[in-house]
VOSE-601968 format. One record per residue (C-alpha): y, x, z; residue number from 1; residue in one letter. Coordinates in nm, 4 decimals, padded with zeros to 6 digits, m for minus. Example, Ala and Ser with C-alpha at 12.3 -4.5 7.8 and 13.67 -1.06 7.14 Angstrom:
REM residues 2
NODE,m00.4500,01.2300,00.7800,1,A
NODE,m00.1060,01.3670,00.7140,2,S
//
This chain:
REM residues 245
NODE,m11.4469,09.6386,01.0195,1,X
NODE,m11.6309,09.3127,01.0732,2,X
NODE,m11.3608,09.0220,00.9798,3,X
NODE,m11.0724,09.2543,00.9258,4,X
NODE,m10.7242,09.1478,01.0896,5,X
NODE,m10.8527,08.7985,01.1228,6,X
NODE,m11.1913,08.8304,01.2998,7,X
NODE,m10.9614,09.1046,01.5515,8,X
NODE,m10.7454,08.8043,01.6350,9,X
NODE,m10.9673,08.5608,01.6754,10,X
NODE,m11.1519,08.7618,01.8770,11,X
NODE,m10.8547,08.8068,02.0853,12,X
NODE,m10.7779,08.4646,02.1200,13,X
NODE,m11.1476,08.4104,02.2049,14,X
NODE,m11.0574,08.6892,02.4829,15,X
NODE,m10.7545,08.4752,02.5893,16,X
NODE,m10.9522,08.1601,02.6300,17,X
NODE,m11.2230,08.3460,02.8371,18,X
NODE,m10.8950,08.4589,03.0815,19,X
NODE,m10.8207,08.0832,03.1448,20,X
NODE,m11.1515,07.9846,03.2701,21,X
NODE,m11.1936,08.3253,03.4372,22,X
NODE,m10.8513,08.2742,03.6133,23,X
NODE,m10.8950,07.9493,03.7276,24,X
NODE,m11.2485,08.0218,03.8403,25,X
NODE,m11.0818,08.2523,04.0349,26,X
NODE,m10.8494,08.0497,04.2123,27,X
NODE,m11.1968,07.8106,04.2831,28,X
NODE,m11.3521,08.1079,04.4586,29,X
NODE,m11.0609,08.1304,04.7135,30,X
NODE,m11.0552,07.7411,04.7563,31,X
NODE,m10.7383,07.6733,04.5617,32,X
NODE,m10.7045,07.2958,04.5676,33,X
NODE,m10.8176,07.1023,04.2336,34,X
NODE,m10.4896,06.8756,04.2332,35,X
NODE,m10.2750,07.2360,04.2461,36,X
NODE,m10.5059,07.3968,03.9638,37,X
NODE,m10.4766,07.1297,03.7436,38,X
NODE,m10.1026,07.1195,03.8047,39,X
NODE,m09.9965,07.4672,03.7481,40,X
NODE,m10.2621,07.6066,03.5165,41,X
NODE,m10.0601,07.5256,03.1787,42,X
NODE,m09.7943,07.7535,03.3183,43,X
NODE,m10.0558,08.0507,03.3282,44,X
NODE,m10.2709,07.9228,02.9963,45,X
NODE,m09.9496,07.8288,02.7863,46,X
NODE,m09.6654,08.0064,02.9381,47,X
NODE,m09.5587,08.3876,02.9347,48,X
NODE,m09.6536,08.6178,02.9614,49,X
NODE,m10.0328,08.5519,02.8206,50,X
NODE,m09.9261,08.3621,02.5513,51,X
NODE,m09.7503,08.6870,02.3792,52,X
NODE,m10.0611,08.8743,02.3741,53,X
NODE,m10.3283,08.6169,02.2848,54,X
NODE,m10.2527,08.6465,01.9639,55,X
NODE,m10.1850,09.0355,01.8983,56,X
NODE,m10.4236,09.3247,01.8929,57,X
NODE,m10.3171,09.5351,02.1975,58,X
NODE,m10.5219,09.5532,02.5083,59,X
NODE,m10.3043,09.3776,02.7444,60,X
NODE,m10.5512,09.0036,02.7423,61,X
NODE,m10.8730,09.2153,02.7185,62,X
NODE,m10.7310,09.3857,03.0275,63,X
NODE,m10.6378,09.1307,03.1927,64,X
NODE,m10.9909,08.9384,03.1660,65,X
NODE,m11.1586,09.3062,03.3405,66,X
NODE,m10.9057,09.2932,03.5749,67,X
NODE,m10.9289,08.9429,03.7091,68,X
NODE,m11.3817,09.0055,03.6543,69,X
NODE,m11.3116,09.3600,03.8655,70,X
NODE,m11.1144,09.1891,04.1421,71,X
NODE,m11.4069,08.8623,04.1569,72,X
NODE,m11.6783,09.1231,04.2038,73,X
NODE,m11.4911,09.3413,04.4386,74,X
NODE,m11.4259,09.0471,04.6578,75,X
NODE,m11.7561,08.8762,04.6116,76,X
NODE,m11.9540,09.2335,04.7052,77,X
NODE,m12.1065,09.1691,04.3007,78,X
NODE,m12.1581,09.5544,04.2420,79,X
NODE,m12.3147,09.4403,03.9174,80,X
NODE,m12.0393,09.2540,03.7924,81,X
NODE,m11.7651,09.5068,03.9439,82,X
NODE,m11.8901,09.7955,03.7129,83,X
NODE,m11.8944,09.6384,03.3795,84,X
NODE,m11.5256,09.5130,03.4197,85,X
NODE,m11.4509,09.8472,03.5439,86,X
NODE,m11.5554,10.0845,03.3054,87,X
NODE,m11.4318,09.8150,03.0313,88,X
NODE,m11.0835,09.8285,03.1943,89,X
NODE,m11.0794,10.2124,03.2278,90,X
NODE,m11.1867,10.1787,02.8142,91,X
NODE,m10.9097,10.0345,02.7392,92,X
NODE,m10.6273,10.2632,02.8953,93,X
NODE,m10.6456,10.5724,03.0560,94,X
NODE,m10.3775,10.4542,03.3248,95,X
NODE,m10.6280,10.1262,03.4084,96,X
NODE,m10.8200,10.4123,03.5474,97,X
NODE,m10.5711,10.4194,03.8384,98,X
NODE,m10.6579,10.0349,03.8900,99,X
NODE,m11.0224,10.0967,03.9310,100,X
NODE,m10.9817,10.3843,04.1858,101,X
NODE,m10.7674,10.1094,04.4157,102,X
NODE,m10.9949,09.8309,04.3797,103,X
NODE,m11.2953,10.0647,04.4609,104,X
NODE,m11.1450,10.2013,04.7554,105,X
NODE,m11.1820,09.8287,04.8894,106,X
NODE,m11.5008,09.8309,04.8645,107,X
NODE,m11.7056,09.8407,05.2547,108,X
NODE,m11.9669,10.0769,05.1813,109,X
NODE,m11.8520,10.4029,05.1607,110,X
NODE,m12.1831,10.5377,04.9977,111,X
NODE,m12.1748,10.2312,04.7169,112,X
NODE,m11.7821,10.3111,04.6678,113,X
NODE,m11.8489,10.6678,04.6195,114,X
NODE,m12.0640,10.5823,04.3564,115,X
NODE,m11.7880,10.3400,04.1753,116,X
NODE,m11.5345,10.6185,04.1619,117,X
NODE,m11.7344,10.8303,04.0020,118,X
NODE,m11.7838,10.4920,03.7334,119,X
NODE,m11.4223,10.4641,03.7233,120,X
NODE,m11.3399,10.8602,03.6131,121,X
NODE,m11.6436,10.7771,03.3360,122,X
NODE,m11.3287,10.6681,03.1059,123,X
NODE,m11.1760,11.0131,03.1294,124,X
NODE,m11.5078,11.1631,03.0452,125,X
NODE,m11.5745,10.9869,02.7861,126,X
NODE,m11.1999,10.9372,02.6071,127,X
NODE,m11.2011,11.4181,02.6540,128,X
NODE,m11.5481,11.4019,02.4939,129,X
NODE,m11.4171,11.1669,02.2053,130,X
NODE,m11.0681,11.2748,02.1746,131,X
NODE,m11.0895,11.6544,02.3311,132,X
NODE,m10.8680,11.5437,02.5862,133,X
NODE,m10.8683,11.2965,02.9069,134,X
NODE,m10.5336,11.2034,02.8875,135,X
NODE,m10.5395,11.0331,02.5251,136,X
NODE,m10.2257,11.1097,02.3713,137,X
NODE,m10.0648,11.1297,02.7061,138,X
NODE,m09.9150,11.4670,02.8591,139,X
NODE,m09.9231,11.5914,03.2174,140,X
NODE,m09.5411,11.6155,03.2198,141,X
NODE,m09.5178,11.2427,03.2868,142,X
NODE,m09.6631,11.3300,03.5738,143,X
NODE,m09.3579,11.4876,03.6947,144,X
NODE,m09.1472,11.2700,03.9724,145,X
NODE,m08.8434,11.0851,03.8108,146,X
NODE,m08.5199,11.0635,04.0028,147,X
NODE,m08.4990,10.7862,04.2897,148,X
NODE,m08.2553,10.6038,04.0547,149,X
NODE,m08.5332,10.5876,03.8085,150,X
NODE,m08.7114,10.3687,04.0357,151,X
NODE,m08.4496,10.1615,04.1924,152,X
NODE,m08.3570,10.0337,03.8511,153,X
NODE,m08.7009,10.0453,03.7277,154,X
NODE,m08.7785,09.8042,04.0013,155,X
NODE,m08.4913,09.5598,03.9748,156,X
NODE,m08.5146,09.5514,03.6475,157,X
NODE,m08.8640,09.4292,03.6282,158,X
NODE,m08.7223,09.1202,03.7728,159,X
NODE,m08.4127,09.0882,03.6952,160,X
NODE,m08.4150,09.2700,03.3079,161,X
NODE,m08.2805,08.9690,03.0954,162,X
NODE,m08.4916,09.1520,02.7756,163,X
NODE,m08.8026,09.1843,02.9637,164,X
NODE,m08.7579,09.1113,03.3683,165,X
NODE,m08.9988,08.8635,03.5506,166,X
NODE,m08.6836,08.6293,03.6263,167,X
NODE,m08.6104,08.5228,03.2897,168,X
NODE,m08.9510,08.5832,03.1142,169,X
NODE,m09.1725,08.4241,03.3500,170,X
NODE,m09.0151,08.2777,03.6649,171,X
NODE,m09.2928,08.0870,03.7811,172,X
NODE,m09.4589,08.4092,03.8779,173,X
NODE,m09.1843,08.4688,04.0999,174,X
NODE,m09.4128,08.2555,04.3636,175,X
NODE,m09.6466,08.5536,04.3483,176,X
NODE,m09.4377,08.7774,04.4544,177,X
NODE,m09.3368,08.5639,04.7152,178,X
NODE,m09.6465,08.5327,04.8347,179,X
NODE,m09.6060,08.8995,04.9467,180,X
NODE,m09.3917,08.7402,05.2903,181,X
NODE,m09.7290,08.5507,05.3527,182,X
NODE,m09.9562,08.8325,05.3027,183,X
NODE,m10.2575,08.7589,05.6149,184,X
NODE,m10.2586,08.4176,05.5239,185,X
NODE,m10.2601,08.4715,05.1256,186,X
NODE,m10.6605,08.4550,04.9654,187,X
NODE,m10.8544,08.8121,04.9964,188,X
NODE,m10.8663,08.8383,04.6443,189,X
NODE,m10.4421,08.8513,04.6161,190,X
NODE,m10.4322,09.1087,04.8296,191,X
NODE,m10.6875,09.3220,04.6837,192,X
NODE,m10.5218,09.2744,04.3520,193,X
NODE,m10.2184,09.3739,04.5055,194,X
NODE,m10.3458,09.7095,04.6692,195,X
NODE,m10.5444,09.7716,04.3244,196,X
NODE,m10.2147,09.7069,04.1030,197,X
NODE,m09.9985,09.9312,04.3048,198,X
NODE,m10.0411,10.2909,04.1942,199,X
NODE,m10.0533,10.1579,03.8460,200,X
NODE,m09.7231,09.9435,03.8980,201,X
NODE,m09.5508,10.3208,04.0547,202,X
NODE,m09.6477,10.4938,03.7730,203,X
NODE,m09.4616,10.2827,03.5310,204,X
NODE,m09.1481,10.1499,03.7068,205,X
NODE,m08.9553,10.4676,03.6256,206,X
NODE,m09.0336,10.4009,03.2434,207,X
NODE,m08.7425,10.1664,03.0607,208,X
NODE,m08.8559,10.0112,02.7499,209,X
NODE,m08.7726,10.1921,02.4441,210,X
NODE,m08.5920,09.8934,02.2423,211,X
NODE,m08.2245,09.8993,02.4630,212,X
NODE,m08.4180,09.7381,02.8228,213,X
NODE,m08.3799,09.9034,03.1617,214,X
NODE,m08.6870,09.8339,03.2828,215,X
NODE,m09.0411,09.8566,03.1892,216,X
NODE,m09.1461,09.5433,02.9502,217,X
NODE,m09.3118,09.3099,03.0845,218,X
NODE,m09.6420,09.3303,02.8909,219,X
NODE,m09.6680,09.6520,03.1874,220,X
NODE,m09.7719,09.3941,03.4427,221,X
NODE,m09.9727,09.1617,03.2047,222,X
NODE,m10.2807,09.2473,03.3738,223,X
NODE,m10.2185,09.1474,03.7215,224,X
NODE,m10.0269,08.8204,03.6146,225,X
NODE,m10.3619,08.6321,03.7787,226,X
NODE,m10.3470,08.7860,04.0951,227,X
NODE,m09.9701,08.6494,04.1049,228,X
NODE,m10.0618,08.3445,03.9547,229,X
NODE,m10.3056,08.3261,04.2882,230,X
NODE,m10.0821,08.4013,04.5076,231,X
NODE,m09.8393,08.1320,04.3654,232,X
NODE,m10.0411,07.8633,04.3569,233,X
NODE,m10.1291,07.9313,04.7507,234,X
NODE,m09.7528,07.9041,04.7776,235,X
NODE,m09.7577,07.5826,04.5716,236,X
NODE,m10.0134,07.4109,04.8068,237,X
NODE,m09.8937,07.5254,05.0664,238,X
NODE,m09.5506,07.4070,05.0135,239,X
NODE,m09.6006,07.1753,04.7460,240,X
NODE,m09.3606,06.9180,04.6384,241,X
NODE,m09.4242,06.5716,04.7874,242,X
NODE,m09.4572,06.4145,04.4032,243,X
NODE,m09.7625,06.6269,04.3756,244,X
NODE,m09.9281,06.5363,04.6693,245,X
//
């Protein structure tokens, strides 16, 4: 193991620093306003949740960087850059696989999208050939639909969870979800974020964390924190306060 412990956290950290500049080239591509990016980008470099995992060997920042690349080249028609991030983001966790199949589904040619999904299900190939079995430690039971009250406090937890809910974690990122009420007039890249994240979101807002939360933890969501992070600072400059103006 080249490094050890060290050279995997540095190398995570490295990962982390990449997500900045990728993130805020990100809000650049959908003409995001300097004065608002250098405003609110210490809240998304320095603030949670991206600051938990920068510094801890699980895939959530690594993720997140193939998520935000996946979304750029999806929006930007980059089949070349789309792929990589999507087969590294199906790599990482068999339920990012879900994430790829959304954001290729956006894609206009039907002939070129064909072609992604059958990128995206490369993962599963790959993870039964290595392990013997697509699902990676994960059983098709959990496939079976929880109760409705699974998913009503599932989903109010996420925000309102004082252990792990958006509201007292990360409230900035609140914006981002607020952004929802302005979809059509919110960047093209928020909203195919949004589509992308949403079978992945489903699939976990029945799960409560295991340590005493009622909702799923927050490092869940990690992974589309830039795609809210978008959609909040397009809230921000659009109804900015008049100090930063």
């Amino acid at each position: 193991k080249l490094g050890g412990l060290a050279g995997a956290l540095a190398t995570i950290a490295i990962v982390g620093g990449l997500l900045v500049r990728q993130t805020i080239r990100l809000l650049e591509d959908e003409g995001i306003e300097e004065a608002t990016i250098r405003a609110l980008f210490p809240l998304f470099a320095f603030g949670p949740p991206i600051v938990f995992y920068a510094a801890r060997i699980w895939p959530e920042v690594p993720g997140t960087l193939a998520f935000v690349e996946a979304v750029r080249g999806v929006r930007q028609r980059r089949i070349k850059r789309a792929i990589p991030a999507m087969l590294f983001l199906g790599l990482l966790k068999v339920r990012f696989v879900l994430i790829d199949i959304f954001l290729v589904i956006q894609w206009p040619s039907r002939k070129k999208s064909t072609h992604l999904i059958l990128v995206a299900l490369i993962p599963l190939l790959l993870l039964g050939i290595v392990t013997g079995s697509a699902l990676a430690g994960h059983s098709l039971k959990e496939l079976h639909p929880p109760n409705l009250i699974q998913y009503e406090v599932g989903f109010f937890g996420l925000f309102l969870d004082g252990m792990s809910g958006i509201l007292f974690q990360a409230p900035f990122y609140l914006l981002g979800v607020f952004a929802l009420l302005y979809w059509r007039e919110m960047p093209p890249s928020f909203r195919i974020g949004i589509i992308g994240s949403l079978p992945y979101i489903v699939s976990l807002v029945p799960r409560a964390e295991w340590h005493g939360g009622w909702s799923p933890p927050l490092r869940y969501i990690t992974v589309f924190m830039p795609v809210l992070f978008l959609g909040a600072a397009a809230i921000w400059q659009r109804f900015r306060p008049v100090a930063f103006v």
